[in-house]
C-alpha positions as CSV (number, residue, x, y, z in Angstrom):
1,X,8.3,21.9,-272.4
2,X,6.1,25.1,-272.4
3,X,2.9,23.4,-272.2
4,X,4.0,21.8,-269.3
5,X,5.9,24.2,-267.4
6,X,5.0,27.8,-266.5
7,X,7.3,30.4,-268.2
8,X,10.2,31.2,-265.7
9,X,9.4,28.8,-263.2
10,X,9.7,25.5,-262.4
11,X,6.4,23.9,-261.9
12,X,3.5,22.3,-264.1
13,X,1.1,25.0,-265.5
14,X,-2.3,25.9,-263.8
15,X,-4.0,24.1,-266.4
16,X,-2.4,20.6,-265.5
17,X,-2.0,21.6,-261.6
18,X,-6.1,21.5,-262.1
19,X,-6.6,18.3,-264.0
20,X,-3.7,16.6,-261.3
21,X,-5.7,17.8,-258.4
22,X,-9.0,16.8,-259.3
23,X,-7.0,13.2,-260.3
24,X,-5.5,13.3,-256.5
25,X,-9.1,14.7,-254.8
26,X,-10.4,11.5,-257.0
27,X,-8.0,8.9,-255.2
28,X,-8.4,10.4,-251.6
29,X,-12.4,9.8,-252.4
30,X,-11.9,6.2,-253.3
31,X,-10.0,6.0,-250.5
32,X,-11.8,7.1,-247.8
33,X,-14.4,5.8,-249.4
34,X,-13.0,2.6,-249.5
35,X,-12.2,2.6,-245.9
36,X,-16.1,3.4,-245.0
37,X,-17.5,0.8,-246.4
38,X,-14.8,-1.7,-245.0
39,X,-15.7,-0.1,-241.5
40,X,-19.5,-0.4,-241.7
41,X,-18.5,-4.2,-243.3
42,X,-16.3,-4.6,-239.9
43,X,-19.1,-3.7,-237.7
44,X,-21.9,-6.0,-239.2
45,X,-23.4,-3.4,-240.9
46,X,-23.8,-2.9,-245.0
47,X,-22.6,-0.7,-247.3
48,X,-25.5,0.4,-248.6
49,X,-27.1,1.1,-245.2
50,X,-24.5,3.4,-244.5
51,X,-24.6,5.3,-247.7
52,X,-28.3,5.6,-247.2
53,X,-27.9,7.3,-244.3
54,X,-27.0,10.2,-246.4
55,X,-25.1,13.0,-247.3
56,X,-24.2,14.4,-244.2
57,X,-22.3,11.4,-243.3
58,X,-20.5,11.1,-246.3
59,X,-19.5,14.9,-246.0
60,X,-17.8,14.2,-243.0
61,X,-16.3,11.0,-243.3
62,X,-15.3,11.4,-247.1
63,X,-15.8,14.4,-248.9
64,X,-14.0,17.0,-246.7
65,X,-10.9,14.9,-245.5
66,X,-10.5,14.2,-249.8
67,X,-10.8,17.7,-250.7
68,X,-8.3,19.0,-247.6
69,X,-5.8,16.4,-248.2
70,X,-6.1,17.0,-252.1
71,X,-5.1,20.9,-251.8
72,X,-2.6,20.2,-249.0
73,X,-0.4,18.0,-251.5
74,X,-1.4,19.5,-255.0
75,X,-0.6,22.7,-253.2
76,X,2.6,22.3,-251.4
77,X,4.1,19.4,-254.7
78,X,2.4,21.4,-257.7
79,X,1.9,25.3,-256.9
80,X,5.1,25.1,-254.9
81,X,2.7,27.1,-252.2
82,X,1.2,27.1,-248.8
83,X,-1.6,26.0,-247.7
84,X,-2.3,28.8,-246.0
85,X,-1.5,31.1,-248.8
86,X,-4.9,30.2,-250.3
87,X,-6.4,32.7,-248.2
88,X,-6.3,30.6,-244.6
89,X,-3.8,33.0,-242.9
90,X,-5.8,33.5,-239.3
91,X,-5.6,37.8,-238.6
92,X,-7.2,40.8,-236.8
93,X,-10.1,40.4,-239.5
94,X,-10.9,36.6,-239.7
95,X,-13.1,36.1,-237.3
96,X,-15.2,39.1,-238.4
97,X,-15.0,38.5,-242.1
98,X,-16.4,35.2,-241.4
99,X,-19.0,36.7,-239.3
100,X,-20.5,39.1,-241.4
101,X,-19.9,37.2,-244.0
102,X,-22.9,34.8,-242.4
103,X,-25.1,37.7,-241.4
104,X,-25.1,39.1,-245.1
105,X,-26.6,36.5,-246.8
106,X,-29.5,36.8,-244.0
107,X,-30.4,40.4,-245.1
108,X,-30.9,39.1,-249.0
109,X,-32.9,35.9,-247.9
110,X,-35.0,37.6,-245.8
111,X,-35.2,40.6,-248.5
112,X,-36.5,37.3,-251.0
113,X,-38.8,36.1,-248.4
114,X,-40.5,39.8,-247.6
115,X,-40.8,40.2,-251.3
116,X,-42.3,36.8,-252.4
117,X,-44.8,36.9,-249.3
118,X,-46.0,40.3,-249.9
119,X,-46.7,39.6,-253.5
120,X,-48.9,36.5,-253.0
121,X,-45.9,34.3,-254.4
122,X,-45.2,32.6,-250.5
123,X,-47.8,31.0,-248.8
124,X,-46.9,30.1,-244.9
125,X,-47.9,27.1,-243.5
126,X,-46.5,26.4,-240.2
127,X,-43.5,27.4,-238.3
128,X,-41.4,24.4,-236.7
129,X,-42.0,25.6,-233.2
130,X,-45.8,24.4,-233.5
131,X,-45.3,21.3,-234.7
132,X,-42.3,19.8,-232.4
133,X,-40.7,20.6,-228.7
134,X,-38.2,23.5,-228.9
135,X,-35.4,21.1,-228.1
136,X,-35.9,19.7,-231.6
137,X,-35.8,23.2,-233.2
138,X,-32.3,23.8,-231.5
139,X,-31.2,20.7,-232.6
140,X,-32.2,21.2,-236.2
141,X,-30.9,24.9,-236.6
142,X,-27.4,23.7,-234.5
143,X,-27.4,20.4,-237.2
144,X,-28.5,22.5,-240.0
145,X,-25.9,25.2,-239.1
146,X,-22.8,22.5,-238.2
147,X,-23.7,20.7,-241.9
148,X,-23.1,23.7,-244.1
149,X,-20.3,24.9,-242.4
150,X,-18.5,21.7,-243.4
151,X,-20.0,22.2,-247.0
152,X,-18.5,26.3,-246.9
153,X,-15.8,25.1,-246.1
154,X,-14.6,22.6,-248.6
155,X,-17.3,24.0,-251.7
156,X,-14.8,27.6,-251.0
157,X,-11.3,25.6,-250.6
158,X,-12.5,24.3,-254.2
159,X,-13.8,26.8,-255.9
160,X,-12.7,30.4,-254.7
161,X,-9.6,28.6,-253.3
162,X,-7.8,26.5,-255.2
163,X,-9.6,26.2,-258.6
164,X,-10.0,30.0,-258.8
165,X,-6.6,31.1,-257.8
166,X,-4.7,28.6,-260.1
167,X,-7.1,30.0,-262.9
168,X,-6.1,33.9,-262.4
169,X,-2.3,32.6,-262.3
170,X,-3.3,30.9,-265.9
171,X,-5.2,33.9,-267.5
172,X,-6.5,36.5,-265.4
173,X,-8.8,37.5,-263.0
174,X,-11.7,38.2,-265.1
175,X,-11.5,34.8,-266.9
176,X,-10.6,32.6,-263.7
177,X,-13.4,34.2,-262.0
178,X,-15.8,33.1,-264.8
179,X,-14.1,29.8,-265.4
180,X,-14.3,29.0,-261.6
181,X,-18.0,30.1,-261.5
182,X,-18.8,27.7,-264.0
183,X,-17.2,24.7,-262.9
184,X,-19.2,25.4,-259.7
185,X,-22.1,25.8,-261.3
186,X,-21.6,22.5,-263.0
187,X,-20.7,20.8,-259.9
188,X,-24.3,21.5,-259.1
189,X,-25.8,19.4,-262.0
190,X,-26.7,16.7,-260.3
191,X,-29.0,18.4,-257.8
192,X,-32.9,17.7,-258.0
193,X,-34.8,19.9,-260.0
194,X,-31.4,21.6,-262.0
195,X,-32.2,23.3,-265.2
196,X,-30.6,25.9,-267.2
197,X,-32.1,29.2,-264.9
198,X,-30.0,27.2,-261.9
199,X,-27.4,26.7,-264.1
200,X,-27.1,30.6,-264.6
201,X,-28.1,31.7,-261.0
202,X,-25.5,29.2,-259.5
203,X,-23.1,30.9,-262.4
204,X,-23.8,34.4,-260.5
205,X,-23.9,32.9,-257.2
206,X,-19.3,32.2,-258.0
207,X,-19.1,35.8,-259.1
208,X,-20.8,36.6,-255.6
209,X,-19.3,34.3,-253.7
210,X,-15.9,35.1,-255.5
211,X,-16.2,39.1,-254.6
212,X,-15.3,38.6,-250.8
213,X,-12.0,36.6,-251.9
214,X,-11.6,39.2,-254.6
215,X,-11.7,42.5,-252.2
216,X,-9.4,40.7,-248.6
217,X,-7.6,38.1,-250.2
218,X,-8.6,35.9,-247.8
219,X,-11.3,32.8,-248.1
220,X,-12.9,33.7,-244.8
221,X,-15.4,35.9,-246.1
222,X,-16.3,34.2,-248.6
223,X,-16.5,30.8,-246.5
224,X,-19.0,32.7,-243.9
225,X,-20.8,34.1,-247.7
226,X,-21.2,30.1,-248.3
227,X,-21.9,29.3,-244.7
228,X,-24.5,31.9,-244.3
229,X,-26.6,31.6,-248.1
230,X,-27.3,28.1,-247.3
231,X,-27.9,28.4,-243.6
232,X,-30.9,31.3,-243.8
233,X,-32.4,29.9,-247.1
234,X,-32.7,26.3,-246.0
235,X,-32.4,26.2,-242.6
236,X,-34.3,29.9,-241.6
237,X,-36.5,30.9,-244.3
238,X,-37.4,27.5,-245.1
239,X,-36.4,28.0,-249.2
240,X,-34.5,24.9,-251.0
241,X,-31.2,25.1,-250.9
242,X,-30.1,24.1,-255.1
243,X,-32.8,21.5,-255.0
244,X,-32.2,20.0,-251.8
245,X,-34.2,19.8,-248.3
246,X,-33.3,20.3,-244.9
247,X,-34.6,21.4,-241.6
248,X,-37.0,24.5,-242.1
249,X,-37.9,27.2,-239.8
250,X,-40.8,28.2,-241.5
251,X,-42.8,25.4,-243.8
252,X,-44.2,27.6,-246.9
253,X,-45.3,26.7,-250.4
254,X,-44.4,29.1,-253.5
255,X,-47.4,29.6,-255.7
256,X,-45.3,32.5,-258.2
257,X,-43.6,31.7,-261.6
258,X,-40.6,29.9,-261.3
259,X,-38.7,32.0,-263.4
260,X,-39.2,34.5,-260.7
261,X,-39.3,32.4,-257.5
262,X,-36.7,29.3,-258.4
263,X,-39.1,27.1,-258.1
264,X,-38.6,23.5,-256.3
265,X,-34.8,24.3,-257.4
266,X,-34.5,27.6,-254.5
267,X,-33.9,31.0,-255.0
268,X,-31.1,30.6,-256.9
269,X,-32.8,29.2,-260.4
270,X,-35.0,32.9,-260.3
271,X,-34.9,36.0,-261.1
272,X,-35.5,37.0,-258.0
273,X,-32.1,36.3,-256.7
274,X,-30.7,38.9,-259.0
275,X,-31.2,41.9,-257.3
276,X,-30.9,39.8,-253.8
277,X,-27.1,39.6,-255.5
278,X,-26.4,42.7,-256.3
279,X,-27.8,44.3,-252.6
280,X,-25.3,41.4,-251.4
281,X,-22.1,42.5,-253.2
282,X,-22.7,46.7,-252.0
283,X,-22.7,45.2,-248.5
284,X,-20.0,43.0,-249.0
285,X,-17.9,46.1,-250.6
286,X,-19.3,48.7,-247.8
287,X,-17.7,45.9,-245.4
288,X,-14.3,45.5,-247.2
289,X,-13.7,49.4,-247.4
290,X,-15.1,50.9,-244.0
291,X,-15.2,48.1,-241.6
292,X,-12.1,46.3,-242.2
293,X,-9.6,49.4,-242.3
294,X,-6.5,48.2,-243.1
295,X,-6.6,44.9,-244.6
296,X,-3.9,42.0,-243.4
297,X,-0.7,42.1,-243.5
298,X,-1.0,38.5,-245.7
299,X,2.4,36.1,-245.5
300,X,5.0,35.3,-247.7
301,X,2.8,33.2,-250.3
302,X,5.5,31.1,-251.3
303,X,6.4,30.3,-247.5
């Protein structure tokens, strides 16, 4: 019974509470999914016109009710948890961990997008304002900015919330934090233009995204880490965001090496984003320590 119960308590261990999820997250996507294309079949529409319509659709319609309803019972029937003990309990620091959490990520984008210009590696071509009414340039920074909240949100409940946590209760924190990183990196495989350098970056990126959970116990930070990477490189500095495209700000073409640069992959596949990293986490650690103060008082988290 040892390899399926944790020593001194009553309940699977982490390794099968992981496997059982990812079975449950599995039948919550078939469902949903299920119940999309019989609604798009309902109103005289196809299947395939609706999953054509893209990923944004399918974020909100499947992915994000699968992975919340997922945690919420492998949680509360397999950790013998809270949901909220993840890192969702809502304090005097939420708001602003989430916050800065955003504008951080905008300091090492733009840092990327200083340093590639000024070295002959960026070439601007247009900004979005010249080429559209600014109406449209609201709308795509709001869209842009409403799309990767949603994918913050459920990329962190996965990865530095429920996958990462189970994996320190398993081993420890040095190994779940790896462990976690690379399962997010290979969630990732399947993005345009992956290769072994996005492979590793997206390996960093968990440890970095992982370091804001790591110093408040609480997801927030590193939700608004999430949010905020994606929004600015996509969305502001115009840079693919792990292969994909989206509404840009600023239209460019990257002329350096893509072992530097990242290529058609984004920042993320170069060297470049290395250092962008580093400057990232001494931010994030100036934050935890001197604007923070006292950190939560956090809830029972077997309430």
């Amino acid at each position: 019974m040892i390899i399926f119960l944790s020593p001194g308590e009553t309940r699977l261990r982490a390794g099968w509470r992981l496997i059982l999820h990812g079975v449950i997250f599995l039948f919550f996507m078939l469902l949903f999914g299920a119940m999309v294309v019989t609604g798009s079949l309902l109103a005289g529409r196809s299947s395939e016109s609706v999953f054509e319509e893209g990923a944004v659709l399918l974020t909100f319609l499947i992915s994000i009710p699968s992975i919340t309803l997922s945690t919420l019972v492998a949680r509360r029937w397999l950790d013998r948890k809270s949901f909220t003990s993840l890192g969702f309990h809502w304090g005097r620091y939420s708001l602003r961990d989430l916050a800065v959490g955003i504008l951080i990520p905008g300091f090492i984008m733009g840092m990327i997008f200083l340093v590639e210009w000024a070295a002959g590696w960026l070439e601007i071509q247009s900004f979005a304002w010249e080429e559209g009414p600014s109406g449209d340039v609201v709308l795509g920074l709001l869209g842009g900015l409403l799309v990767y909240i949603a994918v913050g949100y459920q990329e962190e409940l996965l990865s530095r919330g429920y996958q990462l946590q189970n994996l320190i209760e398993g081993s420890n924190l040095r190994i779940g934090i790896f462990l976690s990183s690379l399962i997010f990196a290979a969630l990732h495989l399947g993005n345009p233009f992956t290769s072994f350098r996005s492979t590793v970056g997206l390996i960093f990126a968990g440890f970095f995204l992982a370091y804001g959970w790591v110093l408040t116990k609480q997801l927030w930070l590193s939700i608004g880490l999430h949010i905020g990477w994606n929004f600015f490189e996509g969305n502001v500095f115009g840079f693919p965001v792990s292969g994909t495209d989206s509404f840009r700000l600023v239209h460019h073409t990257i002329n350096g090496p893509d072992w530097i640069t990242g290529g058609s992959f984004g920042p993320e596949a170069g060297f470049i984003v290395l250092p962008g990293m580093l400057f990232g986490a001494l931010l994030i650690w100036t934050y935890s320590e001197h604007g923070r103060g006292e950190h939560d008082q956090l809830p029972n988290p077997t309430a």
